[in-house]
Wavefront OBJ file of the C-alpha trace (Angstrom):
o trace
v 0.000 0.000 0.000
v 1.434 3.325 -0.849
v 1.858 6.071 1.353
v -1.190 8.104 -0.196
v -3.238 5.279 0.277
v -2.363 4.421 3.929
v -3.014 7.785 4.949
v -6.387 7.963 3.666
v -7.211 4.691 5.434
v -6.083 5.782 8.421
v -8.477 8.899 7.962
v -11.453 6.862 6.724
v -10.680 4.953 9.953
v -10.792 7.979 12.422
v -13.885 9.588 10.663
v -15.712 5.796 10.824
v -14.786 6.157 14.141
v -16.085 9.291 15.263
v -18.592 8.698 13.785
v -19.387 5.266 15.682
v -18.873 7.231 18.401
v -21.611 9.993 17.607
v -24.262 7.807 17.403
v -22.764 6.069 20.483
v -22.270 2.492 19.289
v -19.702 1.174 21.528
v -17.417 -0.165 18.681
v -13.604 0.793 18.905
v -11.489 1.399 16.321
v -10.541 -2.509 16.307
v -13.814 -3.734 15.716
v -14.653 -1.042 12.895
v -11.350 -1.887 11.226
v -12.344 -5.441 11.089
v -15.626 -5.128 10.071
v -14.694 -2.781 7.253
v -12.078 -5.280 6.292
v -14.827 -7.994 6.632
v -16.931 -5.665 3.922
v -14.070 -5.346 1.728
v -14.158 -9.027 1.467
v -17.652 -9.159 0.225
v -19.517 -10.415 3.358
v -23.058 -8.319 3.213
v -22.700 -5.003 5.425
v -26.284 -5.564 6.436
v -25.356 -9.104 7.464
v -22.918 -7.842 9.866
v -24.663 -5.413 11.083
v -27.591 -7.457 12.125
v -24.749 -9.466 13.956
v -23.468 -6.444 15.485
v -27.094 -5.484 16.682
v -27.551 -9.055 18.147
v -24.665 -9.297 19.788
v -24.801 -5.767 21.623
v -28.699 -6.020 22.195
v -28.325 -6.826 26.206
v -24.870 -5.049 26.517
v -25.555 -1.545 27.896
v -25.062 1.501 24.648
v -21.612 2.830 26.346
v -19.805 -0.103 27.219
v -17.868 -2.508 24.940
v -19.708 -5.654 23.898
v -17.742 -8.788 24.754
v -19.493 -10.880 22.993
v -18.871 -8.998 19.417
v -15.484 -8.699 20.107
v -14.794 -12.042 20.344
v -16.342 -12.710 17.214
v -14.444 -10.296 15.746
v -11.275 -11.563 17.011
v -12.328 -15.035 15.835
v -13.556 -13.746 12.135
v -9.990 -12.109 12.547
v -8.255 -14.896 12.695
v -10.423 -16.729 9.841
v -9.828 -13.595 7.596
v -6.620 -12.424 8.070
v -4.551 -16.305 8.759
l 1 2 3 4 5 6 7 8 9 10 11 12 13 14 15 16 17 18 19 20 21 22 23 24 25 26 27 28 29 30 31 32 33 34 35 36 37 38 39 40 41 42 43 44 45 46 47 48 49 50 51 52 53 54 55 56 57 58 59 60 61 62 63 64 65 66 67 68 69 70 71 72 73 74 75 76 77 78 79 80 81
């Protein structure tokens, strides 16, 4: 990845990000990168976000959700070997 490149993913990250953050979704920047990774591999955004709703429905709106981050650690790993 060139330089030009890398800097605008990092800065699609950090706006993601705040943005996650605006409407107060608990993700960090870990999960989002994932996810959008997960996306660029052509799993269905709406897909995962259904997952990501599931996951975080009993989890309280500021905290992490446990649950979704060990799926994304797992989908990680499955992903990115």
């Amino acid at each position: 990845m060139n330089t030009n490149a890398a800097q605008t993913a990092r800065e699609s990250l950090e706006l993601v990000f705040q943005m996650s953050n605006i409407l107060d979704t608990g993700l960090d920047r870990h999960a989002i990168s994932v996810l959008i990774a997960l996306c660029d591999l052509g799993l269905n955004p709406e897909a995962l976000a259904a997952v990501v709703k599931e996951f975080c429905r009993d989890s309280p709106s500021n905290t992490r959700c446990p649950q979704l981050h060990r799926l994304i650690d797992y989908a990680r790993t499955l992903a990115f070997p």
